[in-house]
C-alpha positions in Angstrom: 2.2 12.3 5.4 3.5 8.9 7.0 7.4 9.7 7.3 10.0 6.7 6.1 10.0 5.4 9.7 6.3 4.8 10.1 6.3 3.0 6.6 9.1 0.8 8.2 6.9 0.1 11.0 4.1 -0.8 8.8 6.7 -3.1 6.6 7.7 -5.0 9.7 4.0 -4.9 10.8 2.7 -6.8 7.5 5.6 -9.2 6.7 5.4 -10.7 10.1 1.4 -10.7 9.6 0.8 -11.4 6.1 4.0 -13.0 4.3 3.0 -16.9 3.2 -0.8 -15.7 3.5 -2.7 -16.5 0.7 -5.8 -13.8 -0.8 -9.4 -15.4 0.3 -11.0 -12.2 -0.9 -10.5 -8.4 -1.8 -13.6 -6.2 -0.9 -13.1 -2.7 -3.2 -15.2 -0.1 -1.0 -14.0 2.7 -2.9 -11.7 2.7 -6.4 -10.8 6.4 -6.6 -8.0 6.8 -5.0 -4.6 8.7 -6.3 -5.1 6.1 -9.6 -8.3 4.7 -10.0 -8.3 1.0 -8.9 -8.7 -1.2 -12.0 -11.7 -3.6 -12.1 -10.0 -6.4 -13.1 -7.8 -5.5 -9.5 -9.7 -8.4 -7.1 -9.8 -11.1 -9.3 -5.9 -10.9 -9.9 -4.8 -10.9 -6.3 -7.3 -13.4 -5.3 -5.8 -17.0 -4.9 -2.6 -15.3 -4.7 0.0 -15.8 -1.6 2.2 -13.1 -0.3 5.8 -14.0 -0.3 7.4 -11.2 0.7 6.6 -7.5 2.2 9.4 -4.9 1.0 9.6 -1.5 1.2 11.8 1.1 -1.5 11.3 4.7 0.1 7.6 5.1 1.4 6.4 2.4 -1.0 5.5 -0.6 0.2 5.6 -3.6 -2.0 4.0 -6.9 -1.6 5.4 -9.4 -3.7 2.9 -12.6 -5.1 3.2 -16.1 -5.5 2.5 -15.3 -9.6 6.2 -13.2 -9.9 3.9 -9.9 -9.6 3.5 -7.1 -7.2 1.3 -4.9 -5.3 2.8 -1.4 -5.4 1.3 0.8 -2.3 1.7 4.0 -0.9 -0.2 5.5 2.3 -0.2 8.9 0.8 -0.7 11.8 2.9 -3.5 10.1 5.4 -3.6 6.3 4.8 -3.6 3.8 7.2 -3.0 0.4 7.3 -5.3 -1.7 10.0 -5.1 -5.4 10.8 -8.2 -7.2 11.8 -7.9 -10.8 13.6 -11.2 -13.1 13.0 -10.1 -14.9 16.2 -10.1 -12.0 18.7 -11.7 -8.8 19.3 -8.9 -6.3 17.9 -9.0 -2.8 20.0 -6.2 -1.8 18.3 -5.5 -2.0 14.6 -3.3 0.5 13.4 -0.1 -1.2 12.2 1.9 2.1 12.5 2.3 4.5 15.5 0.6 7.7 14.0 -3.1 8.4 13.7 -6.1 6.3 15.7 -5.0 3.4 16.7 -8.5 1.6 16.4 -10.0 1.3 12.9 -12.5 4.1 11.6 -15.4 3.8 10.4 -15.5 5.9 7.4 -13.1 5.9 4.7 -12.0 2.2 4.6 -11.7 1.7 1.2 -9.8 -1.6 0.6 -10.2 -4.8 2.4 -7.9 -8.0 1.5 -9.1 -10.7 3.5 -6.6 -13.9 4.4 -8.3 -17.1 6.5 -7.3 -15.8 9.9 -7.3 -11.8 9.5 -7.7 -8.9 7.1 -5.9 -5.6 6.1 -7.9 -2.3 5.7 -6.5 0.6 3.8 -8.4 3.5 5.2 -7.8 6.9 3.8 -9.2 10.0 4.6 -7.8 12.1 2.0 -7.2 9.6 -0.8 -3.9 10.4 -1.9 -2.1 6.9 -1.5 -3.0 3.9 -3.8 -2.7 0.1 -4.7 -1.8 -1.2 -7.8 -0.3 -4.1 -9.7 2.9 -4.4 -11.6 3.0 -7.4 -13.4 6.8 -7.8 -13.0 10.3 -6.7 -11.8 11.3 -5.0 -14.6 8.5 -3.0 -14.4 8.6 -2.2 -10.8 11.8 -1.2 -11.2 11.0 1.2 -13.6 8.5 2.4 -11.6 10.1 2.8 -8.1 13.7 3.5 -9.4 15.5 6.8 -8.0 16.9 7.5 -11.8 13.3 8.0 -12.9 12.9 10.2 -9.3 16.0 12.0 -9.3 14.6 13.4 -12.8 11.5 13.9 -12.3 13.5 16.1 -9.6 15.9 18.1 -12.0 12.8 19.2 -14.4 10.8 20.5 -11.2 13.7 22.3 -10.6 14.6 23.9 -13.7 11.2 24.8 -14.1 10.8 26.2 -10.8 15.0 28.2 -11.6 13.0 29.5 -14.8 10.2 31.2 -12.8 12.4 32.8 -10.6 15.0 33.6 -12.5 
């Protein structure tokens, strides 16, 4: 699993890349990932400009032009590759784990911008993309109340077993 640093590394890697980039395209290779990809998923981002790359714990979290998100997480195996149309790229990997060079298999998501594209590739398919339509929302979803509780039941559960 990518550890917090990596993530960073891809953060940094994609808001110097992508940030004021606007969606030409989104090519869906393969929806079922952790949560199925909706189908309605390329159509929404496309047209849409990046304005900001963020990152809360290991998700990373593009924010759109529209005052939406893109939520994603790497997973255990999932790499993030940048692709140039205006030089041969050798090495793609945004972080400093796994090939540096894109794969050929398992490159399920492409999102393609005028001058270059991001891959998600992912071997195992644990990480995912998907959309929250707004902050309150995301907040909901990423918050460390909702986490930390999530947590506490795991570990009650897990007390009562043993115990």
């Amino acid at each position: 699993m990518p550890e917090l640093p990596e993530v960073e590394i891809v953060r940094q890697s994609l808001d110097k890349n992508i940030k004021y980039k606007k969606v030409k395209n989104v090519i869906i290779r393969n929806r079922n990932l952790r949560f199925k990809i909706p189908l309605k998923f390329e159509n929404f981002l496309k047209g849409l400009e990046i304005t900001k790359v963020d990152r809360f714990s290991k998700y990373l979290i593009l924010s759109l032009s529209n005052n939406s998100f893109c939520l994603l997480h790497l997973g255990m195996s999932g790499t993030i590759h940048l692709v140039s149309n205006n030089k041969k790229n050798f090495l793609t990997n945004t972080s400093f784990y796994n090939s540096p060079m894109l794969p050929n298999k398992h490159n399920h998501i492409e999102i393609i911008f005028s001058d270059l594209k991001i891959i998600y590739n992912d071997p195992r398919r644990f990480g995912f993309l998907q959309i929250i339509r707004d902050s309150n929302l995301l907040k909901k979803k990423i918050s460390t109340s909702w986490t930390r509780t999530i947590f506490l039941q795991f570990q009650f559960k897990l007390y009562t077993l043993i115990f």
